[in-house]
N, C-alpha and C positions, 0 to 999 in steps of 0.2 A: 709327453716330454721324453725327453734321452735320462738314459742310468744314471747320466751325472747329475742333472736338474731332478732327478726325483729325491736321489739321496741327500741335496742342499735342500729342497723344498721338505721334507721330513723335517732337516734338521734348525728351521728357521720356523717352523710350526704354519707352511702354510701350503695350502691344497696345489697351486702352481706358479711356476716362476718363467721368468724369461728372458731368455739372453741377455747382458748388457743391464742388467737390476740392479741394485746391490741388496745385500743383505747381509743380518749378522744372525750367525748358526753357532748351535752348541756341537762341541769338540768332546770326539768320543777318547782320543789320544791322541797324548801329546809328546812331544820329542826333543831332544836335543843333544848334541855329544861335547867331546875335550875341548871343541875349538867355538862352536857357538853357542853353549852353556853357560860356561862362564859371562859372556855378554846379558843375554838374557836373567840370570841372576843380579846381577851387578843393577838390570833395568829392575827389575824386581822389586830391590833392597831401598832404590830410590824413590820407587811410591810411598813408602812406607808400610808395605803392605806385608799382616802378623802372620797368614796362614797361607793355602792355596786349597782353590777350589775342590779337588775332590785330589788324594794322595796318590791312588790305584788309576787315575789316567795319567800320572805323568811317567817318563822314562827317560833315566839319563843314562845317556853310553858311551862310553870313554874307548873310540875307538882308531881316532886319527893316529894320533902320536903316542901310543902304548903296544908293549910294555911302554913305557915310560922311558923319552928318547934322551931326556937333558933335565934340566931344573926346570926352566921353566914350564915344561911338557905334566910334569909332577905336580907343582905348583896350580895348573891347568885343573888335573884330575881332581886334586886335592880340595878344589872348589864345589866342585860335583860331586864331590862324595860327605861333606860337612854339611850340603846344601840339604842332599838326600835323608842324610842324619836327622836330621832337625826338622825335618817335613814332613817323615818317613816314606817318602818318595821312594817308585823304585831304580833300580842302580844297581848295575853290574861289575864286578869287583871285577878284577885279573883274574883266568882261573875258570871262569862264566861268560866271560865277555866275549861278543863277538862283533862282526861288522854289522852295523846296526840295521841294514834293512834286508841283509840275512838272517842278523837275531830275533827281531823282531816277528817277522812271520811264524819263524819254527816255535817260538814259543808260544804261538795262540793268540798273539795281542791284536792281528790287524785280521776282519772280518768283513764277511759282504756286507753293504748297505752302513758300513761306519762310513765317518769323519774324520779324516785323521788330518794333523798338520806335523812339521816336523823342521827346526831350524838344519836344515841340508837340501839340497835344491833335488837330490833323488828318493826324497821322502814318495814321489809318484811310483817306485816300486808296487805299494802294495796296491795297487789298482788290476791285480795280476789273478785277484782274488774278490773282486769287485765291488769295490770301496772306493771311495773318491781321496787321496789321500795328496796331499803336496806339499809343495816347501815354501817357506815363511822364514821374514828375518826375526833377529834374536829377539827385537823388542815385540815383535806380534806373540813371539811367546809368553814371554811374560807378562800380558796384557791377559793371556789364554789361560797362561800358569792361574790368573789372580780371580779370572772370570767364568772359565768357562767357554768363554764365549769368542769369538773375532767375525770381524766384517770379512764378507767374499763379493767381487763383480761377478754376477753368472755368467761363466765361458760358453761360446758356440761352439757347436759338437763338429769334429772332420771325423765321420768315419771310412776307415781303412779296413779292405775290403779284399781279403789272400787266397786267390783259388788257383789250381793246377796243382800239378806234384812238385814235390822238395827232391831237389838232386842230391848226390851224395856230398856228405859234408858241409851241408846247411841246415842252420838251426834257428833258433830266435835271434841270435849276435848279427847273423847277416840279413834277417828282414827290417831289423831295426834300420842298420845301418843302411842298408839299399833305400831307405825308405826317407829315411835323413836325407839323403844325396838327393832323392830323386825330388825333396821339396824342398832342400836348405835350413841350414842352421835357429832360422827365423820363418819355416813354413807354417808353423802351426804356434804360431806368438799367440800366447794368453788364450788359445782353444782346447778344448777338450781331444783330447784324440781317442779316440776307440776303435778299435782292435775287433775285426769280426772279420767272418766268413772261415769254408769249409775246410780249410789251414789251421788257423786262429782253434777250430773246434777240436784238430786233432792234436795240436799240440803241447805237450807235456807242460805241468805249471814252472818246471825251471826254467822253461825258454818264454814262458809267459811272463814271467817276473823282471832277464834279461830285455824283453822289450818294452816293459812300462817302465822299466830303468831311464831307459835314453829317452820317453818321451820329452825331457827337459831342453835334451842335445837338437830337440825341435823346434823349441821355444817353448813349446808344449805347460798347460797350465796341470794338468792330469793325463795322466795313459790310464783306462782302464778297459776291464773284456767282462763281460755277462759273466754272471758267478754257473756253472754248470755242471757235469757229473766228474768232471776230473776236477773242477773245485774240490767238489762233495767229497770225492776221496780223499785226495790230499788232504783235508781238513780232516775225515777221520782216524789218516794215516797218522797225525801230527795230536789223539784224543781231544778234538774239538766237537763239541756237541752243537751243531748247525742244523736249525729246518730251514729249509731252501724257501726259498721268498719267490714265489714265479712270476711278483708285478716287477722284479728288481732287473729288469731290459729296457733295450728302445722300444717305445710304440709304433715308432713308426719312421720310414725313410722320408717322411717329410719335415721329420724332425731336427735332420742335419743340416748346417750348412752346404757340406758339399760330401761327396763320395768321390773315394778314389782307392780307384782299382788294380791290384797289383796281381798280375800272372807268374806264382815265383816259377814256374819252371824255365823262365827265364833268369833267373839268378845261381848263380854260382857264388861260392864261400867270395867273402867281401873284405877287404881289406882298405880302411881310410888312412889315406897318408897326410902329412902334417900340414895344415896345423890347424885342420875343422874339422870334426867326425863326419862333415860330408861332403869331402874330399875321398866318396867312396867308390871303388871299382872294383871289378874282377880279380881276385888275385893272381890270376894269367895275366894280368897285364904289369905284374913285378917282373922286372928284370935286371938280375945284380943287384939289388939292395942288401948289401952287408950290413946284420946287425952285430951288436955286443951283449944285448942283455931282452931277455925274453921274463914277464910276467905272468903267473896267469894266476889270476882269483880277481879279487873284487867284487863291492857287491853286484856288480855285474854278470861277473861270471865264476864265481870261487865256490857254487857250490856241489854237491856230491857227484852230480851228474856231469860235471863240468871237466871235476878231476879226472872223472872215469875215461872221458873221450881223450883227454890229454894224456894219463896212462896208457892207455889202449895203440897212442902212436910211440909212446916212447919205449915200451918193451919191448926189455933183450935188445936195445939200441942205445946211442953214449949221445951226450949234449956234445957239440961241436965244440974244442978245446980252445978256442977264442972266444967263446958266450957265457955267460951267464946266466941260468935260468933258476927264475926264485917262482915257486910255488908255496898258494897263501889260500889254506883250506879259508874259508869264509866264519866259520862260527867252532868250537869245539869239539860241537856235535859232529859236524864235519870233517874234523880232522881223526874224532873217534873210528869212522865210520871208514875211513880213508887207511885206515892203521886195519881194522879189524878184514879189511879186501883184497889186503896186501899192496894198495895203491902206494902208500908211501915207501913198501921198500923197492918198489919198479923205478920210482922217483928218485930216490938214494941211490940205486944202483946207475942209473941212467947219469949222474953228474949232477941231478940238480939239489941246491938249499930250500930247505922247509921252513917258512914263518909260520911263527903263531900269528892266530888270525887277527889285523889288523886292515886300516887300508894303506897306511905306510908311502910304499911309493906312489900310491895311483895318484896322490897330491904332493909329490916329490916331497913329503915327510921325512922317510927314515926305511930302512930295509930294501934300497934299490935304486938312490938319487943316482942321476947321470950326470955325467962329466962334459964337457966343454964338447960337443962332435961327435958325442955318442950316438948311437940309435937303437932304440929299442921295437919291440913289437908286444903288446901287451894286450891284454883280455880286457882292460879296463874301459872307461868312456869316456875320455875327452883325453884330446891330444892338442893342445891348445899350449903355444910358445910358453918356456917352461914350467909346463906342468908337474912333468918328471921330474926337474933338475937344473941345470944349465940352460940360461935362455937362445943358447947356440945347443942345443942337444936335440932329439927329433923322437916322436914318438907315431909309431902303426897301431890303428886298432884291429882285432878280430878276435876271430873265435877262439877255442880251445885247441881246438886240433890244427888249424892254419899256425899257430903260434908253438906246438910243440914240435910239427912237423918242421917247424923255420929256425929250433933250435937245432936240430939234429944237423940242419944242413949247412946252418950258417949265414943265411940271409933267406927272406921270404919267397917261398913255396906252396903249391897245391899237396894238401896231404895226401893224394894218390901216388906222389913222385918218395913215399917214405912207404 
């Protein structure tokens, strides 16, 4: 079997599975935030149902539209937090709260060889860590909240498959995306994606995380990559006590659908123009693209490592006096960590605004809506007719450093030209 069939067949109690099944498997964690929480409650409250299954799998996190952007944003939280009360669920106040598929890992919750479901379609994040983890609507949660348990169709595995060298200025943000482009929006519909080869092994779990992110922006049912020694660090960087599971791989390349092989030293930083994430190309092939407003976090791309590459272009250098650029450390810890390296005062000094860690704009919430014609360029994942803001506004995706470099200058650039 593939990673992903072994960890569904674990968790449906049976020795093997296969493609196109269904089953229903116990949930090792569960999820949900400000905007589909309260749905999910509200399905809850209508079963009639007095308790939920186990308190210590569920997690609510209040991260869309907080701080808290209006009344009914509050009203939202407020749901989520009286729910968590009276459950004793856990729940992340203001203060603690982070973007949830940043907070969630740094705090230990998401593990190799779990379950995870989560009402947000990039719940596939922690596959990054190798875990089968994905997104569900509100009511499948609280079917999960009540039981434990929810039906899955077993997905057929595409593994993706990255060897050559990485050129300068490419990271996980641009294999994803290259990778997007080079199958489409709907390449990998309802399949597992997996994440291998001699790339994939050497690279760092933040660009691991950034690319089981967008496996969704595939069509993608799961992104996930073999749990391995930069797992194992990082898990003990973060006091998690992991013994490595060595069955918890593919067996075998007969076990995929299809392989598909990607030579990145053919790719250069990526940059997807509106209004698909794979709508991806070279960033040499921007020419005069004026922005106004530049993001970068998300759980895509907001976390420590993310900052650092974005700092690193903007020192001792000023944002372009027509832009905007809002930098949104991902979790607390993050912002802690950003403060104690001096990243935030290169940030301040450079022109740009510091959010507290939400996802705010990247769903045209709050902290960065665009206006009628705007354009932005942002770290986030989906640039999908208004996303941002205005459904005449435009958004670019990419990396950290494509996007800080494109502040400085005033419209999109290669960050060798900074």
């Amino acid at each position: 079997m593939t990673i992903s069939e072994k960890i569904l067949a674990k968790h449906c109690g049976k020795k093997e599975i296969f493609p196109g099944e269904y089953i229903e498997a116990s949930i090792d964690l569960i999820l949900a935030n400000d905007i589909t929480g309260p749905l999910a409650i509200k399905e809850f409250e209508n079963t009639g149902a007095k308790s939920v299954f186990n308190p210590e799998k569920i997690v609510l996190v209040p991260d869309h539209f907080t701080p808290c952007k209006d009344i009914k944003s509050a009203e939202l939280v407020k749901i989520l937090r009286e729910f968590a009360k009276k459950y004793k669920v856990r729940f992340y106040e203001i203060g603690q709260v982070g973007i949830e598929h940043a907070l969630l890992p740094e705090e230990g919750l998401t593990l190799p060889g779990q379950l995870i479901i989560g009402a947000d379609s990039h719940t596939c994040t922690y596959g990054a860590v190798g875990c089968f983890s994905t997104g569900v609507g509100s009511s499948d949660v609280a079917y999960a909240m009540i039981t434990g348990k929810l039906w899955f169709k077993v997905p057929e595995t595409i593994n993706f498959f990255y060897y050559g060298n990485l050129n300068s200025f490419v990271g996980g943000k641009d294999l994803i995306l290259y990778t997007i482009g080079l199958i489409g929006v709907d390449g990998a519909n309802y399949k597992s994606m997996e994440f291998t080869g001699p790339v994939i092994e050497n690279l760092p779990i933040d660009d691991r995380f950034t690319i089981c992110n967008m496996a969704i922006e595939a069509g993608g049912k799961n992104g996930i990559i073999k749990p391995d020694l930069i797992t194992e660090q990082y898990l003990r960087e973060i006091k998690v006590n992991y013994k490595p599971d060595e069955n918890l791989k593919t067996d075998s390349e007969k076990d995929y659908e299809r392989i598909v092989e990607i030579d990145v030293s053919k790719i250069e930083p990526q940059v997807a123009a509106p209004h698909l994430p794979s709508n991806s190309k070279s960033v040499r092939e921007y020419e005069d693209v004026k922005i106004d407003q530049v993001v970068i976090g998300s759980c895509t791309n907001g976390r420590i490592s993310d900052l650092r590459k974005a700092a690193n272009i903007l020192k001792n250098k000023k944002v372009h006096p027509e832009v905007r650029c809002i930098i949104i450390p991902a979790t607390q810890k993050v912002y802690m960590q950003a403060l104690k390296e001096g990243l935030i005062e290169t940030f301040l000094s450079s022109g740009c605004v510091i959010s507290p860690p939400t996802c705010g704009p990247c769903l045209g919430g709050h902290m960065g809506v665009l206006a009628k014609g705007e354009v932005a360029i942002a770290t986030t994942n989906r640039n999908f007719i208004g996303r941002m803001g205005d459904p005449e506004s435009y958004v670019y995706l990419s990396n950290p450093e494509v996007a800080a470099a494109s502040a400085i200058k005033g419209k999109i650039i290669h960050p060798e030209e900074i």
